[in-house]
C-alpha positions in Angstrom: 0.0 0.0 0.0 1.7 3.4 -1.0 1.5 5.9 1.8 0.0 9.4 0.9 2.1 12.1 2.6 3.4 14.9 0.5 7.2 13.5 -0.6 8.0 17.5 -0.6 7.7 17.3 3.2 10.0 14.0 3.0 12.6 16.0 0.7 12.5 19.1 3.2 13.5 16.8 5.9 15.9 15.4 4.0 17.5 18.3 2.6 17.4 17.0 -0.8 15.2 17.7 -3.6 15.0 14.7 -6.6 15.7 15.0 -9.6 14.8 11.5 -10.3 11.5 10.9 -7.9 11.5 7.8 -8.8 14.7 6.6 -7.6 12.8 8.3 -3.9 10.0 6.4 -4.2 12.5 2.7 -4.9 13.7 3.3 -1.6 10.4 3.5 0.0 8.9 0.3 -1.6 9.4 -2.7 0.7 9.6 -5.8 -0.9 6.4 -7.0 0.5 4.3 -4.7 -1.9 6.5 -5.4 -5.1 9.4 -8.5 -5.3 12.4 -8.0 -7.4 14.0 -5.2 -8.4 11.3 -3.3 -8.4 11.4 -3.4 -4.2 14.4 -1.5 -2.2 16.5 -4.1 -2.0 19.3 -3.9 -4.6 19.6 0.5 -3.0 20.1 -1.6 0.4 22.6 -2.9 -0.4 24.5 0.2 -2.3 22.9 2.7 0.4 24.9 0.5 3.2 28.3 0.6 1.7 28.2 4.5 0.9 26.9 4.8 4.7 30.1 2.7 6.0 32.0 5.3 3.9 30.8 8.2 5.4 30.6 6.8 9.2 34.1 4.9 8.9 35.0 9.1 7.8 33.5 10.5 10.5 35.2 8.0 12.8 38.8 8.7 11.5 38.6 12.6 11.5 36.1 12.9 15.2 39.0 10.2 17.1 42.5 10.8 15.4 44.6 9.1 18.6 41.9 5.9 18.8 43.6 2.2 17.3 41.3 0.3 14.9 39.9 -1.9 17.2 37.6 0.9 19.4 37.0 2.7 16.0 35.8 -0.3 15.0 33.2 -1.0 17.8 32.1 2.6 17.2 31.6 1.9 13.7 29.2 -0.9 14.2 27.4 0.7 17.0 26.3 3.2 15.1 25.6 1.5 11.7 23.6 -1.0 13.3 19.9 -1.8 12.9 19.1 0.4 15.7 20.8 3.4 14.6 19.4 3.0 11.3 15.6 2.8 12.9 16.1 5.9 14.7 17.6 8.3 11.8 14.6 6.8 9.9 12.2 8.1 12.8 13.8 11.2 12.9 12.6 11.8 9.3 9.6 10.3 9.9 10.3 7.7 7.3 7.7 5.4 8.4 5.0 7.0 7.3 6.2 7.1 4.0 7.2 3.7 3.0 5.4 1.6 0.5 3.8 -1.7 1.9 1.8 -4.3 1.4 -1.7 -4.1 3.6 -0.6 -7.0 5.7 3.1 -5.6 6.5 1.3 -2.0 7.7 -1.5 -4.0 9.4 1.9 -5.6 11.0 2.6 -2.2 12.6 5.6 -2.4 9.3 5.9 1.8 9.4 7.4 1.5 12.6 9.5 -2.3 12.3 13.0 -1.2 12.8 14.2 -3.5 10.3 11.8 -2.1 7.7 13.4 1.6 8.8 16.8 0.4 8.5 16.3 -1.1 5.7 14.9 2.0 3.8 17.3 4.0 5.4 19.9 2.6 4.0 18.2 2.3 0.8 17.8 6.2 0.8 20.8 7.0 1.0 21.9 5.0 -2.1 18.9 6.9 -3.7 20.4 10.3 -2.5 23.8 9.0 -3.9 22.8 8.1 -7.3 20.3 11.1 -7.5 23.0 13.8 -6.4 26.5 12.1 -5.9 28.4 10.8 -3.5 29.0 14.0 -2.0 25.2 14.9 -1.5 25.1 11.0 0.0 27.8 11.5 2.6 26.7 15.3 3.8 23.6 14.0 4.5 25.0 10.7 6.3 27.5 13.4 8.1 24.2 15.4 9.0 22.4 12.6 10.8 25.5 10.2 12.3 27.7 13.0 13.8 24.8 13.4 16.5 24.9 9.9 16.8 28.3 9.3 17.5 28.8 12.6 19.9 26.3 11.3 21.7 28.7 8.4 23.5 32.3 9.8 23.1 33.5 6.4 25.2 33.7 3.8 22.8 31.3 0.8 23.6 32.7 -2.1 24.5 33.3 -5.6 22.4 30.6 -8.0 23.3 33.2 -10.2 24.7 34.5 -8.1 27.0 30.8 -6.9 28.4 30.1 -10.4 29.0 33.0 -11.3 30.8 32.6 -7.9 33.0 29.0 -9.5 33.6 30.2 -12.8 34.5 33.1 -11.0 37.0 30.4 -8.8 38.7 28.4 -11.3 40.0 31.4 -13.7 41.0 30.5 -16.3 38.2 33.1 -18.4 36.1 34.3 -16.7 32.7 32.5 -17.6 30.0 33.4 -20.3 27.7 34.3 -20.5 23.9 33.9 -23.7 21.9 33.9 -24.5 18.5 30.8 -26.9 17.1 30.7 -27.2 13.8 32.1 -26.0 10.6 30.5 -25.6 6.8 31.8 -24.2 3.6 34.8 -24.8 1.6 38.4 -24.4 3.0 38.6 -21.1 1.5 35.9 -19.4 2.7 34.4 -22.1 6.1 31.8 -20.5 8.1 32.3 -21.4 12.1 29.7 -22.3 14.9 30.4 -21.3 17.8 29.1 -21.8 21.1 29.6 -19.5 24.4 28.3 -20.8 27.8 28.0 -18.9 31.0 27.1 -20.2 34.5 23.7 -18.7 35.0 23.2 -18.1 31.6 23.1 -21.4 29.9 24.6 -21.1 26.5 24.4 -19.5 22.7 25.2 -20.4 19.3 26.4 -18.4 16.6 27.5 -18.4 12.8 30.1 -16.2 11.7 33.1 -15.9 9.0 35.6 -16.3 11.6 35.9 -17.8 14.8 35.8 -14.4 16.6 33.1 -13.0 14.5 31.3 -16.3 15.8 32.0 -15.9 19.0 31.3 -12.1 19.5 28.0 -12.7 18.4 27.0 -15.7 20.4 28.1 -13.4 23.4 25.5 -10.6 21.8 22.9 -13.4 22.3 23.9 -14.3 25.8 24.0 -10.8 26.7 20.6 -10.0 25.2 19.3 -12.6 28.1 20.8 -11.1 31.1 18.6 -8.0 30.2 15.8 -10.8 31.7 17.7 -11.2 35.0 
């Protein structure tokens, strides 16, 4: 179902007017109203590399003494689903979005990973409409508030977990490795993290510490339950 707000008052919040509106109104059309290319999909995936551009950018110029690895964890922080949902809300990008009836019935304008998704298909809109540099002072206009907002860099998953696990005198957690798929050149490892109290998680991930930092996301997602 396409939504019926003006697009002028989407442009104005924006701060970009289209030459192409119908480039704007690719990256409003979820998947769920119109499969292929014809959805948002393909400016997804464009709009999040241009957005790692411009926040990696940001990063590097806001924290010149900071090592790779806690620009790194502020770089995913603030790329992350989220972040994505609440740039989206901040345009009011919800109400815009092109669904089908039983996505909106779904409450879809406000699924975060509807907003992220169109977020980050916007912004490939933005750069193929205007350039990269219309793209990336737009992506500097709404992630610099984002990442002033906590100048301590957040913490590995790892390491929160462990600080968990410490505070309330329970063993470290545990790493093991429980399966393995792909070819030799390019495996994908699961991994499984266990913590007394906890129970345990299992993870996918390209590497064996990409695994295991996000079976500790998962474990750390239950102590919010505790």
């Amino acid at each position: 179902m396409s939504a019926e707000w003006p697009r002028g008052d989407l442009e104005k919040a924006i701060g970009h007017r289209f030459s192409d509106s119908a480039l704007l109104e690719r990256a409003l059309t979820h998947s769920s109203l119109i499969s292929g290319i014809g959805s948002n999909e393909r400016l997804e995936f464009l709009g999040d590399r241009v957005l790692g551009l411009g926040v990696a950018e940001l990063l590097y110029q806001r924290f010149p003494d900071e090592e790779e690895g806690p620009l790194a964890r502020r770089f995913a922080a603030v790329v992350s689903q989220p972040a994505l949902a609440d740039v989206a809300r901040l345009l009011n990008l919800g109400r815009h979005l092109n669904l089908a009836r039983s996505e909106e019935d779904g409450g879809g304008r406000d699924n975060p990973a509807l907003l992220s998704d169109a977020c980050e298909a916007l912004i490939a809109a933005l750069y193929l409409d205007g350039g990269m540099e219309v793209a990336l002072t737009f992506v500097r206009r709404l992630w610099a508030p984002l990442i002033d907002a906590d100048l301590s860099p957040p913490k590995d998953a790892k390491t929160a977990l462990q600080e968990w696990a410490q505070g309330r005198g329970k063993s470290l957690p545990q790493y093991r490795e429980v399966g393995r798929d792909g070819p030799s050149h390019a495996p994908v490892f699961t991994m499984e993290a266990c913590v007394e109290g906890l129970g345990q998680a299992r993870a996918n991930g390209t590497s064996k510490r990409a695994a295991e930092q996000a079976a500790a996301v998962l474990l750390l997602n239950q102590t919010e339950d505790l």
